[in-house]
C-alpha positions, -999 to +999 in steps of 0.1 A: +000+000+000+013+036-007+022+060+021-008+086+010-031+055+012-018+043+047-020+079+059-055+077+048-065+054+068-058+069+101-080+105+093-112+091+109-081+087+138-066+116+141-098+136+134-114+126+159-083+139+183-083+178+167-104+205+181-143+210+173-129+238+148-096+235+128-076+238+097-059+217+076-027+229+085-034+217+120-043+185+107-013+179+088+009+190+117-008+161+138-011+139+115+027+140+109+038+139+143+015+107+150+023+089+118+063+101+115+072+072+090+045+070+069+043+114+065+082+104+057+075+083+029+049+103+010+072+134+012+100+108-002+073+101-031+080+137-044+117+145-033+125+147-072+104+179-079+111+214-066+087+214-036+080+182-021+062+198+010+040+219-007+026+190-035+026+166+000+008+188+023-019+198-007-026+161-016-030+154+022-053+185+030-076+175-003-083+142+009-098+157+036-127+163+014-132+124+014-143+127+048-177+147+045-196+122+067-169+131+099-160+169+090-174+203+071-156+227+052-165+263+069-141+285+061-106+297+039-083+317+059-047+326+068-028+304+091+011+296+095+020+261+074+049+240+087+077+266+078+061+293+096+049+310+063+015+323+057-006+308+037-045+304+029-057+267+049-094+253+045-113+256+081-133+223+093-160+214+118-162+186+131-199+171+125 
């Protein structure tokens, strides 16, 4: 099975751990630190191309999106990403 596929499998997991409210920076942050190999791995999938962070942490916040039935999209707005940089992060509710 591929990392992004194993990583997958724990969402309902580690959603269930955030806050009521929160983004999907704050979801990729936890989901790294619990899952520290496999987050390892799909980064390693796209160490060839120029930003491996960025194309990981966008295919990791979109497949949040699978998970309608657990979590709802309420917001867009500003929030630090793992470098500390600003950036624009999708804001979930947990149902």
């Amino acid at each position: 099975m591929k990392p992004f596929d194993e990583l997958k499998n724990h969402y309902p997991e580690v959603i269930g751990k955030m806050d009521k409210v929160f983004n999907s920076h704050e979801f990729i942050i936890r989901l790294a630190q619990d899952y520290q190999s496999l987050y390892i791995c799909a980064l390693y999938e796209h160490v060839k191309g120029n930003h491996p962070f960025k194309v990981t942490h966008g295919k990791l916040a979109q497949s949040l999106e699978d998970f309608d039935n657990l979590i709802e999209k309420i917001d867009n707005k500003p929030s630090k990403n793992i470098f500390g940089e600003s950036s624009m992060a999708i804001v979930w509710r947990k149902r």
